[in-house]
C-alpha positions, 0 to 999 in steps of 0.5 A: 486258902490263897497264899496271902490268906489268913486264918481269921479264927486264929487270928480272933483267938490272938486278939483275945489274947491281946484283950485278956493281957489289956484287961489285967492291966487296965481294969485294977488300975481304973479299981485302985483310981491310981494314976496320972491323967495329962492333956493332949495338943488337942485337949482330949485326956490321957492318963498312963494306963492308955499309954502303957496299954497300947505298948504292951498289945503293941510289944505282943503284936511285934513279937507274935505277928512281925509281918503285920503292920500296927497303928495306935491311938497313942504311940502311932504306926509302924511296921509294913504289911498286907494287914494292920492292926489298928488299936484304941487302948482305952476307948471313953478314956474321959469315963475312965477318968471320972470312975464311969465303966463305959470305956474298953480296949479296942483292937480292930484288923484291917486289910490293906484293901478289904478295910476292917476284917476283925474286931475285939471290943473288950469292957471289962469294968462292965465284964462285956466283950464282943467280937466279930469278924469277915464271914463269922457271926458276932458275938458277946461274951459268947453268945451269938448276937444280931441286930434287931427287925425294927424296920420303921423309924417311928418304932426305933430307939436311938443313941445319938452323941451330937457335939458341936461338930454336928453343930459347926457341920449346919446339921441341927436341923437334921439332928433335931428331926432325926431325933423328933421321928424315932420313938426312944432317944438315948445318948449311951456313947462311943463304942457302946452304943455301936455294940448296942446295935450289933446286939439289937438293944438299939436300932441306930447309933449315931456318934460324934464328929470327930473321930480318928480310925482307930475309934472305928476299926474295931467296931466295923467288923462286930457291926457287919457280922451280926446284920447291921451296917456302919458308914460315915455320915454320908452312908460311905463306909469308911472306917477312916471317917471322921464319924461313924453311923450304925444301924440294924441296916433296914433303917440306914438309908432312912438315917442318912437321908434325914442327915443329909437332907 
């Protein structure tokens, strides 16, 4: 192992470790629907439980993995290494507002210029949890997972969230085709439908525009190592990007043409 190598497996254990103490928190809360929601400058919703969330994963990462940076959606950054972790504490925190059980932990870590080598994607309203990292397979409650051999947009199924950025951006028409040209459309949503790739139950994803990274980092790895392939809109994988695409990789160069066409 080179001197500022790290160990990948162990470093997975610890971000399990990191989802199990956000489960415990997270999930009696959004049981027990105690706790108060507030808006942020950009009218996206926040409630206590993300906020306390990414303090305790961010008080474990400074106590257990001083020499690694941090970067939250809630609390911000810090610290300066070679990796950082790069962490959403509640991922669909509208779902969790309104008692849907589509939402998770995201804890992603990523190289200062590998990008996203790791990521955990804990659900556990819907006692799911998938995880992959650099060189290892994917998996989903421990059970190995891969993306599917559709290789045919006419035979695919998509989930799309297509929000007026889609609009704003002058590509309806291209978000109209795209859907009028797979066989099955569904709108399954944020890290879901990403996951639902890596799994092989759908063949591509398409997100909002919009995003922040730290909606992307997590998802990155868990992608890649079962198979698939995740990009921005223009086929760039950049986990800073402001949308993420996701296919089993035989259909993505076929998506981005019809986005960007």
């Amino acid at each position: 192992m080179a001197p500022n190598a790290i160990d990948l497996a162990a470093e997975l254990q610890f971000a399990l470790s990191l989802a199990d103490a956000a489960d415990a928190l997270t999930l009696p809360r959004f049981a027990a629907r105690n706790f108060t929601v507030d808006l942020k400058a950009n009218q996206t919703e926040v409630t206590e439980v993300d906020r306390g969330t990414e303090t305790l994963i961010m008080d474990l990462i400074r106590a257990q993995r001083p020499h690694h940076a941090w970067y939250g959606e809630e609390h911000g950054s810090g610290g300066d290494g070679e990796y950082t972790w790069v962490i959403d504490p509640i991922d669909g925190t509208s779902n969790f507002v309104r008692g849907v059980p589509v939402w998770a932990t995201l804890i992603g870590l990523v190289h200062r210029d590998r990008g996203p080598v790791l990521g955990v994607v804990s659900a556990p309203a819907m006692a799911t949890r998938w995880w992959g990292y650099e060189g290892s397979g994917a998996f989903c409650n421990g059970h190995a997972i891969h993306v599917s051999d559709v290789t045919s947009l006419y035979d695919s199924h998509l989930s799309i969230t297509a929000n007026d950025a889609w609009n704003s951006a002058g590509k309806s028409q291209n978000i109209a085709r795209l859907t009028q040209t797979v066989k099955r459309v569904r709108g399954f949503g944020d890290f879901w439908q990403h996951m639902l790739v890596a799994q092989g139950a759908v063949d591509i994803a398409v997100d909002a525009i919009g995003l922040e990274p730290y909606d992307i980092a997590a998802l990155v790895p868990i992608v890649h190592a079962a198979g698939g392939t995740l990009s921005d809109r223009t086929g760039t994988p950049n986990w800073r990007a402001d949308s993420a695409i996701s296919t089993n990789t035989a259909l993505h160069n076929d998506v981005i043409a019809i986005l960007n066409s």
